[in-house]
LUMFIVEX-596125 format. One record per residue (C-alpha): x, y, z; residue in one letter. Coordinates in steps of 0.5 Angstrom, whole numbers, plus 500, padded with zeros to 3 digits. Example, Ala and Ser with C-alpha at 12.3 -4.5 7.8 and 13.67 -1.06 7.14 Angstrom:
% LUMFIVEX-596125
525491516A;527498514S;
***
This chain:
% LUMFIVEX-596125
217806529X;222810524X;217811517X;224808513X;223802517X;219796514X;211796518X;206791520X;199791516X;197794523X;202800522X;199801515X;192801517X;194805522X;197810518X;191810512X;186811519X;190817520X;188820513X;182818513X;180822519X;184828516X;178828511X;172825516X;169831519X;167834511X;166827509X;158827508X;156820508X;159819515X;156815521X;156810527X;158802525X;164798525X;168794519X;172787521X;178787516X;181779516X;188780513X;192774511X;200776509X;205771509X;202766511X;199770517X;193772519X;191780522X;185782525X;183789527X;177793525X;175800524X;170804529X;166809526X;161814529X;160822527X;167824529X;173820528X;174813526X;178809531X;183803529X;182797534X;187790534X;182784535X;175782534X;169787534X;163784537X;157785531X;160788526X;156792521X;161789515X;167784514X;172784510X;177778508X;181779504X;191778502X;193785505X;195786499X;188787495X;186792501X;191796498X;189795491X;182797493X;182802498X;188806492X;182804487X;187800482X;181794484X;174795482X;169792488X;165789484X;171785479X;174783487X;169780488X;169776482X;176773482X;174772489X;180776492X;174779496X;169777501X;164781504X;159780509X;154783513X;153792510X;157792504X;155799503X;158801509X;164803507X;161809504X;162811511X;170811509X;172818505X;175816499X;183816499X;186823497X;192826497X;189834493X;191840496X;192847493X;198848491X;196853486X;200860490X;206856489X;207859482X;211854478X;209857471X;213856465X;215863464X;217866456X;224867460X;225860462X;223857455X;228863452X;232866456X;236870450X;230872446X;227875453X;233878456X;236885459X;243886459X;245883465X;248889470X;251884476X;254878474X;256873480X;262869478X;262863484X;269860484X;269853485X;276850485X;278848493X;285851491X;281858491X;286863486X;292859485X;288854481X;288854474X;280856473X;282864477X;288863471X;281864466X;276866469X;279872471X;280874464X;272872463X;271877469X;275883465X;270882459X;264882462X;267888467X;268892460X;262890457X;258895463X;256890468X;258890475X;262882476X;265880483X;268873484X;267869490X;271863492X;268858496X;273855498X;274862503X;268860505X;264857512X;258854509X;257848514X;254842510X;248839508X;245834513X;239834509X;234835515X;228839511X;229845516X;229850510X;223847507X;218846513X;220852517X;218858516X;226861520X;230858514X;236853515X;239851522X;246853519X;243861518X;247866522X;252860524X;256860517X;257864511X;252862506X;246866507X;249872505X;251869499X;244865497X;242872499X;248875494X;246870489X;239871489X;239879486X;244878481X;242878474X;247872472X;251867475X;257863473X;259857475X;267856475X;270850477X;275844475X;272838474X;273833479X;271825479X;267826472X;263832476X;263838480X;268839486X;264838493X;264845495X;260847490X;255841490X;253843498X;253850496X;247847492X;245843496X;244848502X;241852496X;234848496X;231853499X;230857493X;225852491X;218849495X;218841497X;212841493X;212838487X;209841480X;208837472X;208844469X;214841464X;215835461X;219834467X;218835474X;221839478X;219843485X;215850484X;219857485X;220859491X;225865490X;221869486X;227870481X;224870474X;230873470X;236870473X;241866468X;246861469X;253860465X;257854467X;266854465X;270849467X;277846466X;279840466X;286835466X;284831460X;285832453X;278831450X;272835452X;268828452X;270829460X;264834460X;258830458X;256829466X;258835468X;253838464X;248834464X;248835472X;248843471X;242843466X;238838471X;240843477X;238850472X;230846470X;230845477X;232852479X;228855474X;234858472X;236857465X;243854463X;245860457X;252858456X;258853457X;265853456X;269847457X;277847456X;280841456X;287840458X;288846462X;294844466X;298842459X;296849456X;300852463X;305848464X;308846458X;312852454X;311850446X;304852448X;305859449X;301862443X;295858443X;295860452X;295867450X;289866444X;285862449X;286867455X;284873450X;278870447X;276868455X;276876455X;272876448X;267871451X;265875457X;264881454X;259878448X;256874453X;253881457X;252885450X;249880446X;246873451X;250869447X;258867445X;260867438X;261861436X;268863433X;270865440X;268858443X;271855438X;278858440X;278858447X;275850447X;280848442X;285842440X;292845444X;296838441X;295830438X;294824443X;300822443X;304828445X;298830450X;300824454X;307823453X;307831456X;302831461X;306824464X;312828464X;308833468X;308828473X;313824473X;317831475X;312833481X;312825484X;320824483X;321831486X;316831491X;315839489X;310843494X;303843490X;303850491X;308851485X;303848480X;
***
């Protein structure tokens, strides 16, 4: 039977049996007896008993022939009381249990645990996560993922490209990637790249190990993407992914949230997100974000900054916006190079690239003009 699908009383005890002999062999009270379970569920009765020696426990279906110690008792509040949410004594009690025979026996059965040792899995809260600016060194490589699927004829290359000559003035080596030129096959969820030890079953069949690898020795990483159905384009959510290898499927409390512990042993990477998106209010970007600082916590990768122009193509396409195009794409520039010389964008430098380009009521009348034009004309899409 698949482990998603829904299993008998048997099945589970034949599970927990599992576990229970996973610890047996260390278990200090072990020895030779038998425990007789009489199980009610949904009004049906289920008998088996567990078989004990100085080995193995054994799960058996039916009646065993002098039991050391019965059970009868709801499936239900077995698993209450081998999970320890019902103490013994209070079962008997209420009547939820009714032993006969050895009730000491069931020392014989290790107790349920799931502990293991995690502790070379580093998940530690590093100075650097807690403040990122405060603890940097100027970035040398800076990696800019292009993430629009109409790769350099979208209009986030159009602002992007300018962020790139900022950082590149500011001493930092810059390389822009498109994913859309990329093969990276998509996810299948398989486990493979966290339970074994030769990575993803797609390395070596795609163009994405030499980009995790690329990625991985960079000092930051830029997110470029327009927005899409209220999030990110799904090019760049396989590249993320895939990229649930940088981490360990184990998971770790060490913050107020949990996340899986460090697997990557990066511990001074950060991540900067722009976006662009076809709306006039930056309201749009709430869920993008929102997914990108979950996405940077569970990475261990801190989020230092976020760009977000709205109304992108109306900036572009309409020509009473010529200045305020040029003011944006110049402070693009400007926001690159602070970035890289001081960890930070200048707010004033934010504000003027994120700023209001025209009211409400103009925005819409002009943006469905816009389309209007490219619907009537059926232009190629490549011209806008």
């Amino acid at each position: 039977m698949s482990s998603k699908e829904l299993k008998s009383p048997y099945e589970i005890m034949q599970s927990m049996v599992e576990i229970l002999n996973a610890q047996y062999s260390t278990h200090k009270e072990k020895k030779a007896g038998i425990i007789q379970f009489y199980f009610s569920h949904k009004n049906q009765e289920w008998i088996c008993y567990v078989k004990a020696d100085e080995n193995h426990l054994e799960l058996c279906v039916g009646t065993a022939d002098s039991p050391t110690v019965t059970l009868r008792c709801d499936f239900y509040h077995w698993l209450d009381l081998s999970s320890g949410k019902l103490n013994p004594v209070w079962g008997m009690i209420t009547r939820k249990l009714k032993f006969e025979g050895q009730i000491s026996f069931f020392k014989t059965l290790p107790k349920l645990g799931f502990n293991i040792d995690i502790k070379d899995k580093n998940d530690t809260h590093t100075d650097f996560e807690k403040n990122a600016v405060k603890n940097r060194k100027p970035p040398q490589s800076v990696i800019i993922i292009n993430a629009s699927p109409r790769s350099s004829n979208g209009y986030t290359k159009q602002f992007v490209s300018r962020f790139a000559e900022g950082i590149h003035e500011a001493g930092a080596n810059v390389e822009e990637i498109y994913l859309s030129k990329l093969r990276i096959k998509t996810c299948t969820g398989c486990w493979h790249c966290w339970i074994k030890e030769n990575g993803c079953i797609f390395d070596g069949k795609d163009d994405f190990y030499e980009l995790f690898e690329k990625v991985n020795h960079a000092d930051m990483i830029v997110y470029a993407l327009p927005l899409y159905v209220d999030g990110m384009p799904s090019i760049l959510k396989n590249y993320f992914d895939r990229s649930v290898r940088r981490v360990y499927p184990y998971i770790c409390s060490d913050t107020k949230k949990m996340r899986h512990p460090r697997r990557v042993d990066r511990k001074n990477q950060t991540m900067v997100v722009f976006s662009i998106c076809g709306f006039q209010d930056k309201t749009q970007f709430k869920a993008l974000e929102a997914h990108f600082r979950a996405i940077a916590h569970n990475f261990h990768i801190p989020l230092i900054e976020t760009i977000y122009r709205s109304g992108a193509m109306f900036l572009f396409n309409n020509p009473f916006s010529f200045k305020q195009q040029t003011e944006i794409l110049e402070n693009m520039k400007k926001a690159g190079t602070e970035l890289i010389l001081t960890g930070k964008i200048n707010q004033k430098t934010k504000r003027k690239i994120e700023q209001k380009i025209t009211d409400k009521k103009e925005f819409i009348k002009m943006t469905n003009y816009f389309w209007f034009d490219k619907i009537t004309n059926q232009k190629d899409t490549n011209d806008y």
